[in-house]
ZAGU-51745 format. One record per residue: residue in one letter; x, y, z of N, C-alpha, C, O in turn. Coordinates in steps of 0.02 Angstrom, whole numbers, plus 50000, padded with zeros to 5 digits. Layout:
AXYZXYZXYZXYZ...
% end
This chain:
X495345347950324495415344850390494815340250403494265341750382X494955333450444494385329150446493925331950509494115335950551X493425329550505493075329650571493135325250608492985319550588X493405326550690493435320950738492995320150763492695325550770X492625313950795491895312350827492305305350901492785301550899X491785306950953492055301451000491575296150986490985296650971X492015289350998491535283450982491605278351030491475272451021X491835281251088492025275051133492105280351226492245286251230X492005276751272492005280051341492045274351396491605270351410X492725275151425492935269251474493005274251543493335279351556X492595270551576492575274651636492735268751705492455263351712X493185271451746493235270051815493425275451885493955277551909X492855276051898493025281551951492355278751997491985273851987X492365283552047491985281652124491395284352096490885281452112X491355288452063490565291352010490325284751998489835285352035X490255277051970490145275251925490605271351874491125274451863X490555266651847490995261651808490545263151726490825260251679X489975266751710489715266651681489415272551664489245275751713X489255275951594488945281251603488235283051636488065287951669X487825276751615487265276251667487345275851716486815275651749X487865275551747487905276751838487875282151846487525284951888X488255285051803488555292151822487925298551797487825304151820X487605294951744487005300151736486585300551799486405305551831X486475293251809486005293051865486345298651947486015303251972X486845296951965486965302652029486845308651976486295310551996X486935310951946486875319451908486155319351924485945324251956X485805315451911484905313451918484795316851971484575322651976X485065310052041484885309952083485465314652156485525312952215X485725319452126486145322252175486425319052206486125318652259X486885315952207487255309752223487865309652236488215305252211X488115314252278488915313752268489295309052256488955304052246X489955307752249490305299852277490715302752333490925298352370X490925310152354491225313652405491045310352468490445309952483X491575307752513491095305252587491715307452641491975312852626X491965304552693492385304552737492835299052742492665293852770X493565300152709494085298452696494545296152762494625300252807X494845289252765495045287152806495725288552824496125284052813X496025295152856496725295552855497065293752913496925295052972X497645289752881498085287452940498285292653002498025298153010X498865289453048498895295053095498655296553124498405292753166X498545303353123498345306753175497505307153177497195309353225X497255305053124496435303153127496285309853107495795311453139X496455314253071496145318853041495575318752995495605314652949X495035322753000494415321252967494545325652895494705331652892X494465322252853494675323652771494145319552726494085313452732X493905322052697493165322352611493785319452566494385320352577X493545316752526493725313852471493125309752429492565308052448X493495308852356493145305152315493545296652300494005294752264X493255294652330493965288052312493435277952330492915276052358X493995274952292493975267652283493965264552352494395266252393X493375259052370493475254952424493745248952401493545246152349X494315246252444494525237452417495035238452365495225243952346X495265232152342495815234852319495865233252209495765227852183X495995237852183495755237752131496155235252094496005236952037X496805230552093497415227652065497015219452052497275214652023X496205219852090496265212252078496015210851976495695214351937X496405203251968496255203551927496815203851869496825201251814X497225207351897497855208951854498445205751894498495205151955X498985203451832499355199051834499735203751884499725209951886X500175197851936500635203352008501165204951980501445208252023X501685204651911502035207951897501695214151893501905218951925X501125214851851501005221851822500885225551900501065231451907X500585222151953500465224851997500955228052044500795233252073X501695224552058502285226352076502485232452048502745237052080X502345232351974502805239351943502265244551921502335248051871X501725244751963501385252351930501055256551988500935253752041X500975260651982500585265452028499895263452025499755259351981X499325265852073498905266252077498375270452001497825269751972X498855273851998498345279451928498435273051881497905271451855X498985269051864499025267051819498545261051808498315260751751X498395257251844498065251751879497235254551838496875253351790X497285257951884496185262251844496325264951769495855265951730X496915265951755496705269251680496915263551632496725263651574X497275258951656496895251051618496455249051616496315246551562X495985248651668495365245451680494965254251641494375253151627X495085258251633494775261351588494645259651528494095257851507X495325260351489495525258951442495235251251406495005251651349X495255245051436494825238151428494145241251410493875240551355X493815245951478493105248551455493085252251386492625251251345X493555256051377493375258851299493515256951255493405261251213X493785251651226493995249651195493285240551165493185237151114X493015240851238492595237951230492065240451184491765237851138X492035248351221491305252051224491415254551137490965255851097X492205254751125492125255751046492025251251002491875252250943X492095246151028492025239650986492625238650932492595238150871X493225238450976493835237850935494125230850974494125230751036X494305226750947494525219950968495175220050947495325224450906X495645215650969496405214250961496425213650904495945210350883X496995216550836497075213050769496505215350725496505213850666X495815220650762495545221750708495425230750687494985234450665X496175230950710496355238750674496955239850658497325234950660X497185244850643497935247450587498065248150673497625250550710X498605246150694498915248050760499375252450759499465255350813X499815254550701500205262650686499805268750681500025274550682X498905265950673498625272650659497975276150697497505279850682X498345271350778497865273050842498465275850865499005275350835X498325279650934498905283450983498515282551024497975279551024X498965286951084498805284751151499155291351190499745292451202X498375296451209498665301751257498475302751309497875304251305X498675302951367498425303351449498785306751481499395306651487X498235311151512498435314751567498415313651609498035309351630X499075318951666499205313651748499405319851762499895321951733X498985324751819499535330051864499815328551903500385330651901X499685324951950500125323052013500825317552025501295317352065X500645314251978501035307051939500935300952001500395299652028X501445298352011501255290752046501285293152117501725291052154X500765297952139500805299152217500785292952252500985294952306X500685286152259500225281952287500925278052296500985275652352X501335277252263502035274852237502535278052262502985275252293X502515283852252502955289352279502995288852356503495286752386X502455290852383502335288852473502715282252487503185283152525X502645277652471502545269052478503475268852481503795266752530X503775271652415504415271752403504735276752445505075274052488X504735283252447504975287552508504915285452586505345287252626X504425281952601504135277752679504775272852682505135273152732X504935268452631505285263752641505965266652638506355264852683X506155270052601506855273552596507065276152662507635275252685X506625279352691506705284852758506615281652835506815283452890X506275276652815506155274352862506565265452863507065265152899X506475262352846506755257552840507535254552792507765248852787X507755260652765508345262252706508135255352660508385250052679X507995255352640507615249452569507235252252528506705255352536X507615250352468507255254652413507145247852352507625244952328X506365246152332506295241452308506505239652220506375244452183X506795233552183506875234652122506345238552071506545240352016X505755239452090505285240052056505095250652052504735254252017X505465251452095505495259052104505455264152052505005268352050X505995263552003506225267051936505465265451907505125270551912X505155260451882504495259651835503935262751891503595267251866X503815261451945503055263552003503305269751984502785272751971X503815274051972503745281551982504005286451893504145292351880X503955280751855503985281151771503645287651758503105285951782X503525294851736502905298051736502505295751664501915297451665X502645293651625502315292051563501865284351565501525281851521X501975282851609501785273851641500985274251635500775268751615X500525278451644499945278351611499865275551553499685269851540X500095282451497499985281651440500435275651414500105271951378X500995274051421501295267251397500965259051419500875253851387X500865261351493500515253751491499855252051457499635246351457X499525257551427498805257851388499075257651333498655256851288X499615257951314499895258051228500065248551229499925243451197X500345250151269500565240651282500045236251290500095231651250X499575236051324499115233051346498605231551281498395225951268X498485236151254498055235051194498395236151122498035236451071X499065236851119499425237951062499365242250998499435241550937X499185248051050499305254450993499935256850985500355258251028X499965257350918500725256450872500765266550875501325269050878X500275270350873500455278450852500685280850922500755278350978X500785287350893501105292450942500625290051026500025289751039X501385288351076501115287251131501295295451176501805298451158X500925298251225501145304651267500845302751312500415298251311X501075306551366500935307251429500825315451447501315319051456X500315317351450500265325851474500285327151547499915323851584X500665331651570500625332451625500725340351627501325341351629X500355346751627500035352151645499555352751686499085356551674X499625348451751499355351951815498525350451809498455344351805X497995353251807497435351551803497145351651728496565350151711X497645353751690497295354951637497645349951573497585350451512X498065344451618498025339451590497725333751521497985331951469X497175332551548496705329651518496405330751442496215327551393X496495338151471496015344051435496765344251361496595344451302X497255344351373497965345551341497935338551309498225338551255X497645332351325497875325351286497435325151234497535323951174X496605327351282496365326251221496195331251161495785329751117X496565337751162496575340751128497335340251069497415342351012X497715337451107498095334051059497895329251024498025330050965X497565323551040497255316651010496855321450958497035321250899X496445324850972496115327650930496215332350872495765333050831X496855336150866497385339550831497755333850780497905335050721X497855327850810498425322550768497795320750727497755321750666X497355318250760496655317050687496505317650643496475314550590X496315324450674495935330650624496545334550583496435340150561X497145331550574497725335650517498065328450495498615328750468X497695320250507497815315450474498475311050495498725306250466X498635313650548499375308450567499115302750605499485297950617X498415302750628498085297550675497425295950642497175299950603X497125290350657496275287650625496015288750677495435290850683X496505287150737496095284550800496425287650858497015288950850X496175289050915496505288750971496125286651060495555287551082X496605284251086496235282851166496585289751206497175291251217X496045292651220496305300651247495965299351311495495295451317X496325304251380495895306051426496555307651495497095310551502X496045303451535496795306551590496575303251672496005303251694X497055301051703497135298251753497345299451832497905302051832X497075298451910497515302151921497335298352016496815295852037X497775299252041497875292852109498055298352171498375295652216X497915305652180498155307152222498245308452295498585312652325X497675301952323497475302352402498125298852430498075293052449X498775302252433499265301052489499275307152542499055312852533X499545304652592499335308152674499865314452666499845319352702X500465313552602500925318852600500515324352557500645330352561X499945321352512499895327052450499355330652517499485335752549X498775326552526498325330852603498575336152636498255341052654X499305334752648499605338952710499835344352639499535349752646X500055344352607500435348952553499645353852552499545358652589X499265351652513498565354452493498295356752566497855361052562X498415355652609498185358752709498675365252698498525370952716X499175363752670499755370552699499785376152667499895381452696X499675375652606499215380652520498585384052565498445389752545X498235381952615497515382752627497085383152587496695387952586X497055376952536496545376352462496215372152495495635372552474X496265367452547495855362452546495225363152572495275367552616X494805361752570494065364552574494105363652668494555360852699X493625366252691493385365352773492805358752778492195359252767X493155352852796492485347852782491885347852844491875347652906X491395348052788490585344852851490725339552868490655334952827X490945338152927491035331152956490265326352946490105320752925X489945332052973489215325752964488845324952914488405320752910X489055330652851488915329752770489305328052725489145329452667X489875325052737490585326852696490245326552605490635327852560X489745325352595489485327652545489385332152531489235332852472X489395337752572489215347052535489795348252552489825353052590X490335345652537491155348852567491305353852519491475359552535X491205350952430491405352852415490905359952384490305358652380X491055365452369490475369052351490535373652307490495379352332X490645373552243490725378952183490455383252182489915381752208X490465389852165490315395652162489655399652219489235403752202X489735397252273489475398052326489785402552384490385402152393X489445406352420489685410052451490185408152508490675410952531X489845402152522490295397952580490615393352563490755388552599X490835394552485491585389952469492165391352511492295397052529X492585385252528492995385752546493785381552533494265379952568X493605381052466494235376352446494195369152393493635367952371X494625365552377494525359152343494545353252376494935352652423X494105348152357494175341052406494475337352349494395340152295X494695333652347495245331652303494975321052307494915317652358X494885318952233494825310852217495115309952164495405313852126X494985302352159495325299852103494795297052068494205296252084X495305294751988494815289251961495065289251887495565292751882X494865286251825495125287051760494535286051710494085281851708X494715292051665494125291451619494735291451537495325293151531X494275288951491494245287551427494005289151378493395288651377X494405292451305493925291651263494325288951193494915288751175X493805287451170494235284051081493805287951054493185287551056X494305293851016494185299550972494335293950885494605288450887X494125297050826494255295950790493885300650741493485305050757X494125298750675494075302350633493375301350598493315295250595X492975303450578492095303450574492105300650520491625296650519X492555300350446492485297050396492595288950418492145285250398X493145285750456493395280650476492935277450539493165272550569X492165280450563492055279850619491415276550575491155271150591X491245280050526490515279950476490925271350442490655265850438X491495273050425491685265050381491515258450406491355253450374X491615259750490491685253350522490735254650573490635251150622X490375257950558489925256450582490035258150637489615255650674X490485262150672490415264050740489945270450768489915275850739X489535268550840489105273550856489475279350882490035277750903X489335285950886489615289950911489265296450933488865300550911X489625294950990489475302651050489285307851039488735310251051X489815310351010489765318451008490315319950947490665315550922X490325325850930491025328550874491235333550894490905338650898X491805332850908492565337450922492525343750877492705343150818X492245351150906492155355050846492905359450826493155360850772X493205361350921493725365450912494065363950987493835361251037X494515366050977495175365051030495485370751059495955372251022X495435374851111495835381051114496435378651178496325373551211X496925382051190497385380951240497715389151246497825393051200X497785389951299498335398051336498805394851383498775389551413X499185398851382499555401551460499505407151489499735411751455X499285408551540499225414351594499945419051578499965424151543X500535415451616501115416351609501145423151654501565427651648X500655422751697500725429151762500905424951806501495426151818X500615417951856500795418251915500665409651916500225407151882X501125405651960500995400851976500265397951984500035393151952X499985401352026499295398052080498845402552064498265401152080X498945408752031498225413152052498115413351982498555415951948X497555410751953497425411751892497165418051852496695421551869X497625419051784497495423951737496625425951702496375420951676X496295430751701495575430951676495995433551612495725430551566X496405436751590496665436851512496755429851480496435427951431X497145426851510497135420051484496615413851469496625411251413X496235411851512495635409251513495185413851439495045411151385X495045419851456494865423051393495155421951328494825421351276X495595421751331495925420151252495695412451238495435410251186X495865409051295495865399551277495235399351258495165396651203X494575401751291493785400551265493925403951195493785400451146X494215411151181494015411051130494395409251042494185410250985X495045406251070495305401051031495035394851019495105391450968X494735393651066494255386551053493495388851009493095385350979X493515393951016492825396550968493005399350910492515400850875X493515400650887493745403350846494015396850790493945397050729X494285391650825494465385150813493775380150780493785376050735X493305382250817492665379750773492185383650747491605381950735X492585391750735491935394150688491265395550700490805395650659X491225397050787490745398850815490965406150853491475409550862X490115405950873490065412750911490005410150989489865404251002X490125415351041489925412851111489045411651108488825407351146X488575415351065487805414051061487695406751043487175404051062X488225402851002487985395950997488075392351043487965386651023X488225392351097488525388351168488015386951197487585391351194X487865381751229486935378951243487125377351336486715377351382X487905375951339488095375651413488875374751421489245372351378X489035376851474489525375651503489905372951548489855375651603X490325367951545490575363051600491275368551635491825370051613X490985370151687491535375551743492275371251756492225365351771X492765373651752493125370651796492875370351875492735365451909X492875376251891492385375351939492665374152013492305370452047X493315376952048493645370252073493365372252168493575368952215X492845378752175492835379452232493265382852269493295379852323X493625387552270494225390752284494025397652279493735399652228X494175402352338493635408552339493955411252245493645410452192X494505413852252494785414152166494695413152116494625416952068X494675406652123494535401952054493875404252025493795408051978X493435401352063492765402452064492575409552044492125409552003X492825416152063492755423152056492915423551978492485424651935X493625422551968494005424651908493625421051848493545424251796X493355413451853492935410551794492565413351772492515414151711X492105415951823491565418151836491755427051776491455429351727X492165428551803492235435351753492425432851671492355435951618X492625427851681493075427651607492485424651559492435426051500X492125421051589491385418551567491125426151559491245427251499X490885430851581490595438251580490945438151537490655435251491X491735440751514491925442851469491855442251390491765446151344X491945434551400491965429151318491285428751293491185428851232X490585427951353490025431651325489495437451324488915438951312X489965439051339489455445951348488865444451391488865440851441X488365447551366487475446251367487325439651374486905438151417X487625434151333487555426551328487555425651404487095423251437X488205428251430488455423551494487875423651531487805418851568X487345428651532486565424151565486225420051553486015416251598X486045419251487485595415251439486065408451468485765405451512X486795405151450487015400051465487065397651533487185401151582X486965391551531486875389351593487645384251602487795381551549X487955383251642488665383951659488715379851737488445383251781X488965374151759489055369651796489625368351826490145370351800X489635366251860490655362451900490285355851947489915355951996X490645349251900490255342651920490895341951991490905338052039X491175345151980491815343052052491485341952122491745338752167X490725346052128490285346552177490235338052186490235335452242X490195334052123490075325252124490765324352155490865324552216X491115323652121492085320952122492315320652142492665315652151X492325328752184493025330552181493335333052122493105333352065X494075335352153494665335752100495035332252086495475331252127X495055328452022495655324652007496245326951962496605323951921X496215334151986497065338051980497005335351893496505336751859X497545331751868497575332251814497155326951747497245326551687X496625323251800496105318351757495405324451761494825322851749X495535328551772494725332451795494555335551717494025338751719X494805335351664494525336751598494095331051565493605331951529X494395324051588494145317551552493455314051592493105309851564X493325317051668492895315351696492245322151701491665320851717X492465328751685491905332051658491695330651608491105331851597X491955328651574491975329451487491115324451491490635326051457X491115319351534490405315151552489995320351545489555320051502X490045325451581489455329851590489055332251513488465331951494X489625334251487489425336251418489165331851382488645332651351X489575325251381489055321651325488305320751350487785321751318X488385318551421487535318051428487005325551448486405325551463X487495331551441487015336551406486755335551342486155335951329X487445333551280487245332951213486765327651199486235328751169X486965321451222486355314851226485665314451266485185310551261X485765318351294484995313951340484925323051372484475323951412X485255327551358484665333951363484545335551455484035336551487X485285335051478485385330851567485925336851576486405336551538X485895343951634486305346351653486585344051712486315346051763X486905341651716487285340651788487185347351818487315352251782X486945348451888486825353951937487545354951951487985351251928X487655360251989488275361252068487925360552111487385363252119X488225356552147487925354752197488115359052261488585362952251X487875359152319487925363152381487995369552363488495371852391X487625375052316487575380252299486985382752376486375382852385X487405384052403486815385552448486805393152485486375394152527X487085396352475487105402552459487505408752420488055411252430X487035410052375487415414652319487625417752345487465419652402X488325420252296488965424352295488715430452256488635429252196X488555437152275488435442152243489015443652175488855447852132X489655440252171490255443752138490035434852097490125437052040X489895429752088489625422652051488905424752033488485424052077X488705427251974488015428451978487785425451880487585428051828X487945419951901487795419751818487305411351858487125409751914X487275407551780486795401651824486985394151818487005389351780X487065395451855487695389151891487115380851898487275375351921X486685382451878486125373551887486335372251971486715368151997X485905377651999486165375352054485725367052088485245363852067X485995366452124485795358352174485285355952133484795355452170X485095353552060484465350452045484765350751969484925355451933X484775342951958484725343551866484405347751843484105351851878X484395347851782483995352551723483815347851680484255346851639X483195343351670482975339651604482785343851562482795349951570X482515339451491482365343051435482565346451397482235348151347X483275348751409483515352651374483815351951299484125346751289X483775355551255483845355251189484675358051193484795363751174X485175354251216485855357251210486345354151160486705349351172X486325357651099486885354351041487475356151035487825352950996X487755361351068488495365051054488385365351141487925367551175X489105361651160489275362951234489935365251255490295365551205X490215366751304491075371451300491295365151366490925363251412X491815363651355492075360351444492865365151441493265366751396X492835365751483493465372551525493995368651561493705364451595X494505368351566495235366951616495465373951636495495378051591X495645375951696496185381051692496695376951744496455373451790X497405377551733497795372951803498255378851813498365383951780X498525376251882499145378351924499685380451835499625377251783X500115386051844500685386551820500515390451743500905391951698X499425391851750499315393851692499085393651624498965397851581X499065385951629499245381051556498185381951567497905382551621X497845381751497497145382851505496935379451430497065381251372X496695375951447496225371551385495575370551390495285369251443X495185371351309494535373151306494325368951260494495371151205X493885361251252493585360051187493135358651192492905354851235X492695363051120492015360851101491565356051081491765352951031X490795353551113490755348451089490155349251034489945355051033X489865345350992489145345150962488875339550956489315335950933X488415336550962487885332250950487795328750903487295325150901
% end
């Protein structure tokens, strides 16, 4: 089996267009979380999201027929493709693919099209493509003309975590050289808000901080604040990455995936346990080689509890020694892009020796007692083997390892 290594990272989200943006808030405690403008009734709602409108630039057909997710994970996709240094015509185009994840699908589209149907009975030609669910990953296959296996993953939050562990599976067993993996995701409509209000997941916002809204493994969590944005990566194969002189990130050691297969919403600690340790088992490690951990993390009295054990479980004694994060405290949740925009965290643990904190840890949870980096980077650190975690809605749980 080959070894996969990442050699490329296209980023567009409210974090940052750049990884140096995005190191820098991890630096400087920086949320992009603020106070979200909702129609109506003027309800006060946190979010992570885009000012102005981000279609400029692109031709108005493409703009007529796509959703909002789809829109940023082009302008991702341009970025990595840059950042890999792959130009039009100067690669095998049957032996790149193209996998992206989307949980929510074209919320932004969906609203826009249901508003007009219900309200005005007009339903526009462009309807069938704005609400396509694969329209991510195809317009990034189109756009830059990758000829391999195109997918679209959609498993709920653990999305991302599912593409690029596929991209990374087709590689590393030779059906692919290359791939643009990651995951996308648009879901600030006023219907998904009210859906996520009625669950009672949605966090309780500080009106006058909407920056500590969100708060991982803290005693006074109270839920998820929910953004958007699209991240990128061009995985490839380490022999084919060394040929062409390309720099690279990090290397893909192992891949684990579960299903709960107990309960919609309340997540399995059997399951999560198996997925960490299929992904360690997948690269031939122990839980003692793990230098950190990227939390899912999502803030949810539950979520937060049950990680928290399954981490105890998978390491024993370790689970103190490791130090273990949830960047969503920056973000937000982007439901099913939230694997491709932690995944940042890890490389610049592996590169530059940089833990992203949790932020608004501001009072420990006696039943969360492991060490979460609370509110303050961690420099210096010597971290070569790192873990990033998904668990989503319905069960589905993906785990891959990174190294240096």
């Amino acid at each position: 089996m080959r070894k996969v290594v990442i050699t490329g990272i296209g980023i567009h989200t409210p974090m940052g267009t750049t990884l140096e943006e995005v190191k820098a808030r991890y630096l400087g405690a920086q949320p992009s979380v603020r106070l979200y403008p909702s129609p109506g009734e003027g309800k006060l709602r946190a979010a992570s999201y885009f000012d102005g409108d981000i279609s400029e630039g692109f031709p108005s057909n493409i703009v007529k027929m796509v959703d909002r997710s789809v829109l940023m994970v082009l302008r991702a996709s341009d970025a990595v493709m840059a950042d890999a240094g792959l130009a039009a015509g100067e690669f095998d185009a049957w032996r790149i693919g193209t996998f992206v994840g989307c949980g929510s699908g074209a919320t932004t589209s969906n609203n826009a099209i249901h508003e007009a149907f219900f309200l005005r009975d007009r339903m526009g030609p462009m309807a069938i493509l704005q609400e396509l669910p694969n329209a991510p990953a195809g317009h990034v296959s189109m756009r830059h003309g990758l000829k391999g296996e195109c997918a679209l993953h959609s498993v709920a939050c653990s999305s991302a975590g599912a593409a690029m562990g596929h991209a990374f599976r087709s590689i590393r067993h030779g059906y692919l050289d290359m791939a643009v993996a990651g995951g996308s995701e648009a879901p600030l409509g006023e219907s998904t808000f009210r859906a996520w209000e009625a669950m009672r997941i949605l966090a309780r916002i500080d009106p006058e901080h909407p920056g500590h809204t969100c708060r991982p493994f803290s005693k006074s969590r109270s839920g998820i604040v929910l953004g958007e944005g699209a991240v990128l990566y061009l995985l490839e194969s380490e022999e084919h990455a060394k040929a062409r002189g390309a720099r690279i990130y990090a290397t893909i050691e192992g891949y684990g995936n579960s299903a709960d297969a107990t309960h919609i919403t309340l997540p399995s600690q059997e399951g999560q346990v198996a997925c960490m340790r299929n992904a360690l088992a997948d690269a031939g490690m122990e839980p003692g080689d793990i230098d950190y951990i990227n939390a899912h993390g999502t803030a949810t009295e539950q979520g937060d509890l049950i990680e928290t054990r399954s981490v105890r479980e998978v390491f024993g004694a370790h689970a103190y020694d490791t130090p273990m994060s949830s960047t969503k405290s920056f973000h937000g949740h982007l439901l099913g892009g939230s694997a491709s925009i932690e995944m940042l965290a890890t490389l610049v643990a592996l590169n530059d020796g940089i833990l992203a904190p949790t932020l608004n840890l501001d009072t420990p949870d006696p039943e969360c007692d492991l060490d979460y980096v609370a509110n303050t980077a961690r420099t210096g650190v010597a971290a070569r083997v790192v873990m990033n975690n998904n668990f989503a809605f319905g069960g589905s749980n993906a785990t891959m390892i990174l190294t240096r």
